[in-house]
C-alpha positions in Angstrom: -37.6 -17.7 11.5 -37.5 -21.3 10.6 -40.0 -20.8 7.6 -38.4 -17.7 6.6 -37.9 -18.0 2.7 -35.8 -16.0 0.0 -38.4 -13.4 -1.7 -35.8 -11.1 -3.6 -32.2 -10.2 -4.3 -30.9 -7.1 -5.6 -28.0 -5.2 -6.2 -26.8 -1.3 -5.7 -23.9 -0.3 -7.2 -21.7 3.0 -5.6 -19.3 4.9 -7.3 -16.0 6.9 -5.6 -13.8 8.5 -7.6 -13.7 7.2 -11.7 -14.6 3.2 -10.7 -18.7 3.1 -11.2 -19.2 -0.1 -9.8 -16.5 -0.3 -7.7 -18.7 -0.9 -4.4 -21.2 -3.4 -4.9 -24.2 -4.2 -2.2 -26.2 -6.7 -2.1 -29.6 -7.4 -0.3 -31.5 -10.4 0.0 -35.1 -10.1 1.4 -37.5 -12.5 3.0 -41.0 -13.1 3.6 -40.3 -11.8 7.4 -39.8 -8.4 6.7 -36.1 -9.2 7.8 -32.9 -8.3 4.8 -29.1 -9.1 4.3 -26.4 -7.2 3.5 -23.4 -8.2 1.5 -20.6 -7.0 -0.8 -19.4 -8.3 -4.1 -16.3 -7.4 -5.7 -16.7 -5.6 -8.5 -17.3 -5.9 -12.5 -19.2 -5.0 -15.2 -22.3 -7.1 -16.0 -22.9 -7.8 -12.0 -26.2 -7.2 -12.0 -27.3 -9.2 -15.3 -25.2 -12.2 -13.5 -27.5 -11.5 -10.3 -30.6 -11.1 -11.9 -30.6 -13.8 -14.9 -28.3 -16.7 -13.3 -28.1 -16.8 -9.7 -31.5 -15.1 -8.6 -33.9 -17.6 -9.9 -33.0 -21.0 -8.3 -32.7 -19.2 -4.9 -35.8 -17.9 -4.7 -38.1 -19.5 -2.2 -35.3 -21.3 -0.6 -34.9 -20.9 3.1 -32.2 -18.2 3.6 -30.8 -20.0 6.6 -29.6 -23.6 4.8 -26.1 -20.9 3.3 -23.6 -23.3 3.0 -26.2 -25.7 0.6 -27.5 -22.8 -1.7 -24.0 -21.8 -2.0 -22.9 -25.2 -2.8 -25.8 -26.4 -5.1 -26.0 -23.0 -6.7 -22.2 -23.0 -8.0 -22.2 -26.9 -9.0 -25.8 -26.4 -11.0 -23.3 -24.1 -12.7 -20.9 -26.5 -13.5 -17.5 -24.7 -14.9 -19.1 -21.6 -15.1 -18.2 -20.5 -11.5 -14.2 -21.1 -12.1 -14.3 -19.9 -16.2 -16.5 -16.5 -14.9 -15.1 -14.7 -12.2 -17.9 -12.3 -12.2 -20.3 -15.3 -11.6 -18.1 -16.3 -8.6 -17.7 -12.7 -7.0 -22.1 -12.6 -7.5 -22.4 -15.4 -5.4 -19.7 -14.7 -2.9 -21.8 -11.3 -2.1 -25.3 -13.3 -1.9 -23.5 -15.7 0.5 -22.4 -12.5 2.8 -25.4 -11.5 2.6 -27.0 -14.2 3.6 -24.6 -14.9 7.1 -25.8 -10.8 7.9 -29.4 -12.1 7.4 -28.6 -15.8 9.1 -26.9 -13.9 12.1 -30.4 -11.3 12.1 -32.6 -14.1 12.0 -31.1 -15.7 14.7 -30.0 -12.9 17.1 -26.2 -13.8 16.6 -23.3 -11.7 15.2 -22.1 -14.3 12.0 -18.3 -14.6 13.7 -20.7 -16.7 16.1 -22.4 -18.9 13.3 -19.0 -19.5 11.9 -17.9 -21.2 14.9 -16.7 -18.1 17.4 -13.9 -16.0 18.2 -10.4 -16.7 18.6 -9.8 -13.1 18.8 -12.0 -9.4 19.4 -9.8 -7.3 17.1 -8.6 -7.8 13.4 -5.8 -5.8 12.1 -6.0 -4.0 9.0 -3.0 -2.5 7.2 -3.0 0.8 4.5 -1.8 0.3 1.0 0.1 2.9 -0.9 3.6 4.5 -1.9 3.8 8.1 -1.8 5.1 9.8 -5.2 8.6 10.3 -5.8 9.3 7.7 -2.8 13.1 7.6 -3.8 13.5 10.8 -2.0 13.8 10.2 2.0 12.5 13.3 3.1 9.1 12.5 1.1 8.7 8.9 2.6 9.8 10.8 6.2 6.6 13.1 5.7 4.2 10.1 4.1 4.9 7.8 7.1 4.6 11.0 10.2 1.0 11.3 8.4 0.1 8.0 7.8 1.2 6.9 11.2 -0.1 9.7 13.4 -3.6 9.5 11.2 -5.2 6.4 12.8 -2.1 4.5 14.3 -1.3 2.4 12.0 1.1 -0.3 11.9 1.6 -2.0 8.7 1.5 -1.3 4.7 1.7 -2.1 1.8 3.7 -0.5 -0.7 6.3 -0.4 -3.9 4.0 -2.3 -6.6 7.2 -3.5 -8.6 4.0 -3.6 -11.4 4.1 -0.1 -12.1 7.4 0.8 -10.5 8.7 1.3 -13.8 5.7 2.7 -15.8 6.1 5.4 -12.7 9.3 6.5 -13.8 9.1 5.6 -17.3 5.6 5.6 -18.6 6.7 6.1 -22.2 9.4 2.7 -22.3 12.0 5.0 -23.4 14.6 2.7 -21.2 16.0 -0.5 -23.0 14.0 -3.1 -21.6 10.9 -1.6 -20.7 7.9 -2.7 -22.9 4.4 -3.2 -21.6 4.0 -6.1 -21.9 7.0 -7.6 -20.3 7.5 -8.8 -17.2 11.2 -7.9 -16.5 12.6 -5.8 -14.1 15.6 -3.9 -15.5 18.5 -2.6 -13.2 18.0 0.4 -12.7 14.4 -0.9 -11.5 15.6 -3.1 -9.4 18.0 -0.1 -7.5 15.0 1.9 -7.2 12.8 -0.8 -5.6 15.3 -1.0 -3.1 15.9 2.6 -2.7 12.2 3.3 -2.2 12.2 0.0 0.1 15.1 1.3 2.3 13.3 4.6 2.2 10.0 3.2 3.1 12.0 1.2 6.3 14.0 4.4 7.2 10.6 6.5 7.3 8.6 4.2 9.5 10.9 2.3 11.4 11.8 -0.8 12.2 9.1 -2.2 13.9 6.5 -1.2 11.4 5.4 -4.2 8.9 6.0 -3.1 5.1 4.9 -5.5 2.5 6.0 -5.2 -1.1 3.5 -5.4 -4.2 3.8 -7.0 -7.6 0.4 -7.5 -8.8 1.3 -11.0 -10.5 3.8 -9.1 -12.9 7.1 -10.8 -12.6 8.7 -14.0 -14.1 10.4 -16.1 -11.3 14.1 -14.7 -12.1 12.8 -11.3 -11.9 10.8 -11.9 -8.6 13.7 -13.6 -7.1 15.8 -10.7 -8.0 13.4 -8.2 -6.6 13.3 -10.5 -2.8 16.6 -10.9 -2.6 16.7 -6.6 -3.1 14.7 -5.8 -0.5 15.3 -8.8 1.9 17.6 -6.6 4.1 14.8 -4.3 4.5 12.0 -6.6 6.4 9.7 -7.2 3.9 6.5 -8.6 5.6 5.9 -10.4 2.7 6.2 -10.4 -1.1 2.4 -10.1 -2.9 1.2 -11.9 -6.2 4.9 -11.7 -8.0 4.1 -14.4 -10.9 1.0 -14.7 -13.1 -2.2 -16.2 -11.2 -2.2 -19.8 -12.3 -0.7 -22.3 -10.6 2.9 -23.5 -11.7 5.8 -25.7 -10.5 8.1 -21.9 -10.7 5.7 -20.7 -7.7 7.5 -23.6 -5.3 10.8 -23.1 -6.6 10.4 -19.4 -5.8 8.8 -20.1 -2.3 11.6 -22.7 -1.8 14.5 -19.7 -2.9 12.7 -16.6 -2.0 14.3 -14.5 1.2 11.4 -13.1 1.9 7.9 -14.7 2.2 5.6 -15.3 -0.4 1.9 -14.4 -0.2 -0.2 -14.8 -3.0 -4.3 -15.5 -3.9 -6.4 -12.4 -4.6 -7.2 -13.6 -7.8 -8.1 -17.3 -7.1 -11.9 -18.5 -6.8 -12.8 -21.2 -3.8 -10.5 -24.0 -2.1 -9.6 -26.1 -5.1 -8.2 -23.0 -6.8 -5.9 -22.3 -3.4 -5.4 -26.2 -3.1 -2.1 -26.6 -5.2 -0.4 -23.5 -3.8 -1.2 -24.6 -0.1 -0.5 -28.6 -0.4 3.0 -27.9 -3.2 4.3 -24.7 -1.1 3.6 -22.6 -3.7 3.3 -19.9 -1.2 4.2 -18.9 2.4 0.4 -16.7 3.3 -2.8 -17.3 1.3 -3.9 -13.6 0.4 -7.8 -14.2 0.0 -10.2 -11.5 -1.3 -13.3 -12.7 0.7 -16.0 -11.1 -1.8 -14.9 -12.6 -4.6 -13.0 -15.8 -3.4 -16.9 -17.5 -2.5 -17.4 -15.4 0.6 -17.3 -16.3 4.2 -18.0 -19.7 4.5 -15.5 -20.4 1.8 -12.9 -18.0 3.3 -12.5 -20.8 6.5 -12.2 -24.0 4.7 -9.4 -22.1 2.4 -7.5 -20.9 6.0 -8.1 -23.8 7.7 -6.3 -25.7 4.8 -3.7 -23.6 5.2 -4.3 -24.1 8.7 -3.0 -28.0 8.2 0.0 -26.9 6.2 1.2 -24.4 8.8 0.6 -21.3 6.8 -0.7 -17.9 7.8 -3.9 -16.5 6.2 -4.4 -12.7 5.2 -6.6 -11.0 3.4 -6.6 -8.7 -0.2 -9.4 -6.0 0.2 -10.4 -3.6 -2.3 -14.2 -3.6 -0.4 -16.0 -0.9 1.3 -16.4 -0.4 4.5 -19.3 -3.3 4.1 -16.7 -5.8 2.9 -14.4 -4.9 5.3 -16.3 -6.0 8.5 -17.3 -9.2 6.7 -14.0 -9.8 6.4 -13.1 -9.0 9.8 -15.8 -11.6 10.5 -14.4 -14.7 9.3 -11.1 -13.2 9.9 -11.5 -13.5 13.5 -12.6 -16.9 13.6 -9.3 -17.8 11.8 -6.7 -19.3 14.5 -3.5 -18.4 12.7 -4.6 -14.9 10.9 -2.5 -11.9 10.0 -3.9 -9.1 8.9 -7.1 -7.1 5.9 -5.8 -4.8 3.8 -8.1 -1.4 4.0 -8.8 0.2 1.1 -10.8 3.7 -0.2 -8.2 5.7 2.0 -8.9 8.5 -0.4 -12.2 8.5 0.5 -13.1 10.6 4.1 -16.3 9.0 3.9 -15.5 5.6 3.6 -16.7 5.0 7.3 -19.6 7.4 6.9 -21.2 4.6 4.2 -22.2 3.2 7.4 -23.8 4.0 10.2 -21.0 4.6 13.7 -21.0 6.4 16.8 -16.9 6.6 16.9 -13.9 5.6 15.0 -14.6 2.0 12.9 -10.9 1.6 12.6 -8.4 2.0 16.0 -5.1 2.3 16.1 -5.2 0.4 13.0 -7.8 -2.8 14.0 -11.5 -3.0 13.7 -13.3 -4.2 16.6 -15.8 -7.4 16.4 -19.1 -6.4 17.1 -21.8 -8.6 19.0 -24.8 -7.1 17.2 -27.0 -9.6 15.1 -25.1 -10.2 11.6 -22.7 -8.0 10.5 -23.6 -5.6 12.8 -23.7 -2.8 10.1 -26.6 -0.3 8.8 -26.4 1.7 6.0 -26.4 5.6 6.1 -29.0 6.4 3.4 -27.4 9.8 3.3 -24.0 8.5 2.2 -25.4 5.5 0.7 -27.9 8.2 -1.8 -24.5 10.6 -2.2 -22.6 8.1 -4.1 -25.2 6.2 -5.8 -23.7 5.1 -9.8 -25.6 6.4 -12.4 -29.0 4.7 -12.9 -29.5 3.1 -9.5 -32.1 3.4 -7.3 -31.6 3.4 -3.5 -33.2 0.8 -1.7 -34.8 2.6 1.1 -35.2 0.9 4.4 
């Protein structure tokens, strides 16, 4: 264990519905027979990234020094890490992988390495908006299905991004263009239809969050809070463009509803501004791309000094997710992980279970060494993208 040394890393890509790519693995191998298994969010040119600029100076390196490689690896790079999101998301899945080996190599389950548990469950919520969500009876039949499926108790929903190019995917109304990022009137009447509907349907105890996939200027976003404030938003998501500005604290200063934002930002000193200006009321951190686990705790825990609640953006498979669930439950002050691939039956089946991963809407920490996960090479085989090669055992 102690002279245990990096031989390989390698990537397999999966493919579910028309994203090839969208599920990225990653294994790292040792001279003691013993492998890692992480989860990189996804783009095109992954594997060259892998391969040509992140491979080499870890190679030979002892698997178990993860927070060094990380951090030597990404400053060798200088500003390539924060200019190159795909080289940021690369090495966030190599450091996953390497806690799942870490936590092997060492007979401990890697919410243990990252300092323990403050709780056994993680709560997960659904993402989605049923079509034609302006009608009541539709939302009334969405939410019996969604909440009898797996007991669910929160989502996320509206997406105020393509609320209008929904119901207007041709910009036929004055003020639509594609470009913009205005919410007309009539928008803003339907978000709060489909909001009161959404409320209506699942009740007032259920937690509803409202999308905007960084769309909005700050009027606009204000406009669309102040809407659906009567309704109980948990919180509003990503309603400006990415990069900091001084209009994300005047909106978190104004805003009736709470702001949550960072699915697109890459390590601490990208989440610094909006955590120590109160550009935001919940960091929103995409684990596998954000510089993985490691990374994922020093962001919450400076959140942690400012008060603020930490959840989590995740587009990941079921891989990811328990990663996720990982750090997330070494997090004092944690919400809750979004779930994706609800489209997908199979989505648990990518892994190897006796029952349900998800219940009643958490997942449960497991003790086993690492992530605790193994790969069903039947699944895993199914869905392989075109021109991998499955990695075998």
């Amino acid at each position: 264990m102690l002279h245990a040394k990096i031989t390989d890393i390698r990537l397999m890509r999966l493919q579910h519905g028309d994203r090839t790519g969208a599920w990225n693995l990653i294994r790292v191998d040792t001279n003691q027979g013993v492998w890692g298994l992480g989860e990189a969010y996804w783009g095109p040119g992954l594997g060259e990234v892998i391969e040509e600029i992140l491979k080499p100076p870890l190679l030979g390196e002892n698997p178990l020094d993860v927070d060094r490689l990380f951090v030597t690896v990404r400053d060798r790079l200088a500003g390539l890490h924060t200019q190159n999101g795909l080289v940021m998301a690369a090495l966030s899945g190599i450091e996953i992988a390497l806690w799942d080996l870490a936590g092997k190599l060492t007979g401990l389950p890697v919410c243990r390495l990252l300092g323990g548990k403050f709780r056994e469950r993680v709560r997960l919520y659904r993402t989605g908006t049923p079509m034609h969500a302006e009608d009541l009876s539709v939302c009334k039949d969405y939410a019996a299905r969604i909440k009898d499926e797996e007991g669910w108790t929160a989502i996320k929903t509206i997406d105020a991004d393509s609320l209008w190019q929904r119901y207007d995917p041709d910009c036929r109304e004055h003020g639509h263009e594609p470009l913009t990022r205005s919410l007309t009137a009539s928008d803003l009447r339907l978000a709060e239809t489909i909001m009161a509907n959404m409320r209506h349907a699942f009740g007032d105890d259920y937690e509803i969050a409202v999308h905007c996939h960084w769309a909005l200027d700050m009027r606009d976003a204000l406009s669309l809070a102040e809407r659906v404030a009567p309704y109980g938003p948990a919180w509003l998501e990503d309603p400006l463009p990415v990069p900091f500005a001084p209009a994300w604290v005047r909106l978190t200063e104004r805003s009736p509803v709470p702001i949550a934002m960072g699915e697109n930002l890459y390590g601490r000193h990208e989440f610094r501004p909006f955590i120590e200006q109160g550009g935001t009321d919940i960091v929103h951190i995409d684990v596998p791309k954000a510089g993985g686990l490691l990374e994922t705790k020093r962001i919450a825990d400076l959140a942690d000094l400012h008060y603020m609640k930490t959840s989590m953006h995740n587009p990941a498979s079921v891989i990811g997710t328990i990663a996720s669930a990982h750090v997330a439950a070494t997090i004092r002050d944690f919400g809750m992980i979004e779930r994706a691939g609800e489209d997908y039956p199979w989505w648990e089946d990518l892994i190897l279970h006796d029952g349900p991963i998800i219940h009643k809407g958490y997942v449960h920490i497991s003790d086993a060494p690492g992530l605790g996960v193994q790969l069903n090479p039947e699944i895993v085989q199914r869905f392989l993208a075109d021109g991998e090669t499955y990695w075998g055992e």
